[in-house]
N, CA, C and O of each residue as an XYZ file, in Angstrom:
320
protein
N     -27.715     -1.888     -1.563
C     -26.407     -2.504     -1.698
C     -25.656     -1.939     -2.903
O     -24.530     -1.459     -2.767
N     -26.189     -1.988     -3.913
C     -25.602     -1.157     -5.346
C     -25.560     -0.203     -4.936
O     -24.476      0.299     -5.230
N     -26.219      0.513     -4.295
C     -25.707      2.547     -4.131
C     -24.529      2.375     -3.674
O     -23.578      3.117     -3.921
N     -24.489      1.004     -2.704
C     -23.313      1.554     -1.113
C     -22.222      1.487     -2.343
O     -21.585      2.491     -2.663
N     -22.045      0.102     -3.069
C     -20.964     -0.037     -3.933
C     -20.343      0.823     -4.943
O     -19.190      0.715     -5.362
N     -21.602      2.065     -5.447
C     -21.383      3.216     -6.398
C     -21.085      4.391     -5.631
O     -20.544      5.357     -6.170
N     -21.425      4.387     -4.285
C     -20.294      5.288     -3.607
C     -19.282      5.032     -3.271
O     -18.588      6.020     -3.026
N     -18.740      3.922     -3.103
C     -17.760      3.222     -2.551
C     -16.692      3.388     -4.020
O     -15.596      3.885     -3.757
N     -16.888      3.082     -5.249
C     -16.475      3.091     -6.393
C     -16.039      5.094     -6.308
O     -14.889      5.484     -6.107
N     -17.089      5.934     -6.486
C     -16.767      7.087     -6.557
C     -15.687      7.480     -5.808
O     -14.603      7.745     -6.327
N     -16.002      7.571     -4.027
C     -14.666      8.299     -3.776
C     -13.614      7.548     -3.906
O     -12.616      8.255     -3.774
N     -13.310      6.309     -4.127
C     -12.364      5.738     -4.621
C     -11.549      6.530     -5.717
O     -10.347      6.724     -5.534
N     -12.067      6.909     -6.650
C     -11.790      7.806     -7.707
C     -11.442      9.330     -7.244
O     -10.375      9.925     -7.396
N     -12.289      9.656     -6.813
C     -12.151     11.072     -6.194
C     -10.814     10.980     -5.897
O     -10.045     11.719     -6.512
N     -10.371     10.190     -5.047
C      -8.989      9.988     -4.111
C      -7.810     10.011     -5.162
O      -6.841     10.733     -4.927
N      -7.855      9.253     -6.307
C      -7.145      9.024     -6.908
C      -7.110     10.233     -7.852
O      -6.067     10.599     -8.393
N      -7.982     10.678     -7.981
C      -7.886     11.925     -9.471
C      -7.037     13.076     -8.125
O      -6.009     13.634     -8.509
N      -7.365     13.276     -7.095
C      -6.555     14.528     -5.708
C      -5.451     14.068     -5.707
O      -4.503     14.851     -5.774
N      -5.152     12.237     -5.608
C      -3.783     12.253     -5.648
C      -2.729     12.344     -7.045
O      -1.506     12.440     -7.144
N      -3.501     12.288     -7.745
C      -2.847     12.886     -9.301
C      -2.836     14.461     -9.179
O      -1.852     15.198     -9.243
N      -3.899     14.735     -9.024
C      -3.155     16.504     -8.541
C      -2.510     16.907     -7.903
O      -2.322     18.123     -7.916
N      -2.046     16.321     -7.285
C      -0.817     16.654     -5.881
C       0.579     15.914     -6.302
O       1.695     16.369     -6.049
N       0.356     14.882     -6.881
C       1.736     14.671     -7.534
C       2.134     15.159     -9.149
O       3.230     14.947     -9.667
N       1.175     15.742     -9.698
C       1.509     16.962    -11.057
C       1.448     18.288    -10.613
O       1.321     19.062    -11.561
N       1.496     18.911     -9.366
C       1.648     19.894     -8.640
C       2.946     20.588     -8.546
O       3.523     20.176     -7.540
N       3.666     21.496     -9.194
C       5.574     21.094     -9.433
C       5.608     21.664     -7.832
O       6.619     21.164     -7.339
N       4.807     22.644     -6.646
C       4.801     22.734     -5.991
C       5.265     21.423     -4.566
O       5.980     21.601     -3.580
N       4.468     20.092     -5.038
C       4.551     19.298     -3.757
C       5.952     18.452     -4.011
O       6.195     17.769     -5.006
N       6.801     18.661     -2.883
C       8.038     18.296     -2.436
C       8.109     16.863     -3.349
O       7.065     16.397     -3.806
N       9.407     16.205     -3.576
C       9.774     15.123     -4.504
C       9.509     13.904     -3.623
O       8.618     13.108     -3.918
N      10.538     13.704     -2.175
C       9.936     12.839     -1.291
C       8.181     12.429     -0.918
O       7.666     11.311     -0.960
N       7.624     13.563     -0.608
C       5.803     13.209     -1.056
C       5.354     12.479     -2.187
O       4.495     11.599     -2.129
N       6.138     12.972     -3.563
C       5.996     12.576     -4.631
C       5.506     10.905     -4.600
O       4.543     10.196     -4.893
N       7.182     10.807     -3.905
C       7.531      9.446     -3.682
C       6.737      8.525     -2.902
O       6.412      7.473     -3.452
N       6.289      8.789     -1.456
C       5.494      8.572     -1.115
C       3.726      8.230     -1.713
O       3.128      7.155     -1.659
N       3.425      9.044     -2.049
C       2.131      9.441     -2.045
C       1.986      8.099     -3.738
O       1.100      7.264     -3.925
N       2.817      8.311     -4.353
C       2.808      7.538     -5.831
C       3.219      5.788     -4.991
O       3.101      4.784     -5.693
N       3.501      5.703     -4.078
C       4.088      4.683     -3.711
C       2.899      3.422     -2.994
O       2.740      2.208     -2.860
N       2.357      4.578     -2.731
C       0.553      4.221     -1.826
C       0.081      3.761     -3.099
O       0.152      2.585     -3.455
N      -0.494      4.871     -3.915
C      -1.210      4.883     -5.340
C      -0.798      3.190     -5.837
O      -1.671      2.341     -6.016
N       0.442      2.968     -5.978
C       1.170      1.832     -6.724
C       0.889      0.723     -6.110
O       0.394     -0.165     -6.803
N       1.092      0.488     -4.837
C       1.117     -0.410     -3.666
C      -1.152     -0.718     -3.867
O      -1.752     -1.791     -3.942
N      -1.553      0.293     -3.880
C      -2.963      0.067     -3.382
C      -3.656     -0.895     -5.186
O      -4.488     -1.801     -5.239
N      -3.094     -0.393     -6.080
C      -3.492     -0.781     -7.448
C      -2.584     -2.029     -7.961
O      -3.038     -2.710     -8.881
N      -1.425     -2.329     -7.448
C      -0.918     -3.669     -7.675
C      -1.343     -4.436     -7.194
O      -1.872     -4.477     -6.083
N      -1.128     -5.517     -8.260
C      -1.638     -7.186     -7.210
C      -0.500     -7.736     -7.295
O      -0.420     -8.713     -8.039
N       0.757     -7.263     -6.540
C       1.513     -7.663     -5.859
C       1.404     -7.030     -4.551
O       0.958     -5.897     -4.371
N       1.917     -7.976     -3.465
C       1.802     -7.762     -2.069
C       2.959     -8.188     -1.448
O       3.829     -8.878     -1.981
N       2.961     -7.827     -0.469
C       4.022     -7.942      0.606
C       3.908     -9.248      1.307
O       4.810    -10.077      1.431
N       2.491     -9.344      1.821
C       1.907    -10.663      2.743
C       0.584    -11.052      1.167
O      -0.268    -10.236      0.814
N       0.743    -12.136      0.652
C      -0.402    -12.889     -0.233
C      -1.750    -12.754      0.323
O      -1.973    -13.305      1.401
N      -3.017    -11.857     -0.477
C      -4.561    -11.928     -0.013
C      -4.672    -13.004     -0.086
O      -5.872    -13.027      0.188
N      -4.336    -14.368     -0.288
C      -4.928    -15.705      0.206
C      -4.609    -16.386      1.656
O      -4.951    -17.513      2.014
N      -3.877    -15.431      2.390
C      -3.918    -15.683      3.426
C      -4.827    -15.290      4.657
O      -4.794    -14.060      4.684
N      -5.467    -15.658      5.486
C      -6.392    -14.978      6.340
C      -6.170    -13.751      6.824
O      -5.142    -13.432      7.422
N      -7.159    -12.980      6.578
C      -7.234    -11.452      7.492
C      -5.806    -10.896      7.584
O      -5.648     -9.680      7.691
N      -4.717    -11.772      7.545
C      -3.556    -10.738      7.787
C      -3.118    -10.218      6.282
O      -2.608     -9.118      6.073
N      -3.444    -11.327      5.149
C      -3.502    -11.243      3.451
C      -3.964     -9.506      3.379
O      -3.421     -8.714      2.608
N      -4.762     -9.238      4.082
C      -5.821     -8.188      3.558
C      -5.127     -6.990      4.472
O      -5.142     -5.818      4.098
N      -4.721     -7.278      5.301
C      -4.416     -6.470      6.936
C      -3.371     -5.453      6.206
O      -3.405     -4.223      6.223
N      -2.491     -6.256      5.599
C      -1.238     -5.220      5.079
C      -1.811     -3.887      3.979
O      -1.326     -2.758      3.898
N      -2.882     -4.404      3.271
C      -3.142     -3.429      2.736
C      -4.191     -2.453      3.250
O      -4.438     -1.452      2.577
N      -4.582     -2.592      3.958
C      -5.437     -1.481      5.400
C      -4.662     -0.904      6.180
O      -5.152     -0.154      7.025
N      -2.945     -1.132      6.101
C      -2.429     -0.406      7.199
C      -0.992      0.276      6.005
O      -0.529      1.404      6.179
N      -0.550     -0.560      4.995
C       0.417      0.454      4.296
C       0.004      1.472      3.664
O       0.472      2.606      3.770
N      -1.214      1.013      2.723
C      -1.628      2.110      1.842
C      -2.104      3.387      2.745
O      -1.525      4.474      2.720
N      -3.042      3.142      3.401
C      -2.953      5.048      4.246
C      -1.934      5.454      5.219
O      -2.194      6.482      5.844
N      -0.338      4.594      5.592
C       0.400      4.659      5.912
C       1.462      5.882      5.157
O       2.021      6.948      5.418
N       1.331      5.150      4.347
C       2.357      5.517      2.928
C       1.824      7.149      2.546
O       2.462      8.200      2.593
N      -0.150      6.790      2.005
C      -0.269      8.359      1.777
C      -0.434      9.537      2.978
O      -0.270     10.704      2.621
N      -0.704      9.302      4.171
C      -0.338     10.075      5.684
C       0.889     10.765      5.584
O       0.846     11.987      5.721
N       2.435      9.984      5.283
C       3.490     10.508      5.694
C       3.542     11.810      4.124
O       3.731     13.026      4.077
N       3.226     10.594      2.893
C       3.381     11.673      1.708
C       2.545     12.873      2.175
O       3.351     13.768      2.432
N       1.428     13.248      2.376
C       0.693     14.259      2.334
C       0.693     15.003      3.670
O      -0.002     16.018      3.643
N       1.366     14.720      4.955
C       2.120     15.727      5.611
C       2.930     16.244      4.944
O       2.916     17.455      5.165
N       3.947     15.855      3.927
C       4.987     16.708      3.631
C       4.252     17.428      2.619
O       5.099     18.243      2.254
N       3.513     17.586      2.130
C       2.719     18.988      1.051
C       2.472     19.995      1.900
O       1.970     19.879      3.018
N       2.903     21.210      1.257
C       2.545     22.143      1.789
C       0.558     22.371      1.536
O      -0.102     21.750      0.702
N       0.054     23.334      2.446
C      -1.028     23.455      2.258
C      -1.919     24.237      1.236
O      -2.987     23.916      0.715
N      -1.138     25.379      1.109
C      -1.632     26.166     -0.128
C      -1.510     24.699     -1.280
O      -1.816     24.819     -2.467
């Protein structure tokens, strides 16, 4: 159970240190910027759209904006 949680902790991080490189990148487009920092912001605030004290849907919004948000940002990066 502790491993699952210390991997679970790692790529958490991983994710976040790639998406700091892609938005200090002067390469990736400003709209991505926007995006992609918008996920980052949205996933690390405890402000919400729908309140986590509400059932399953509390939680739902943040399982469907946050990789919403970074999907559209990180189509618009180029690939190099």
């Amino acid at each position: 159970m502790w491993n699952h949680v210390k991997n679970i902790a790692r790529s958490f991080t991983a994710e976040l240190r790639f998406y700091r490189d892609v938005l200090r990148d002067p390469r990736t487009p400003w709209l991505a910027k926007v995006f992609i920092g918008s996920a980052v912001a949205y996933a690390l605030s405890p402000i919400d759209i729908i309140p986590d004290c509400i059932p399953i849907i509390g939680y739902l919004d943040d399982l469907v904006i946050v990789p919403v948000l970074a999907g559209i940002g990180m189509r618009m990066v180029p690939e190099e």
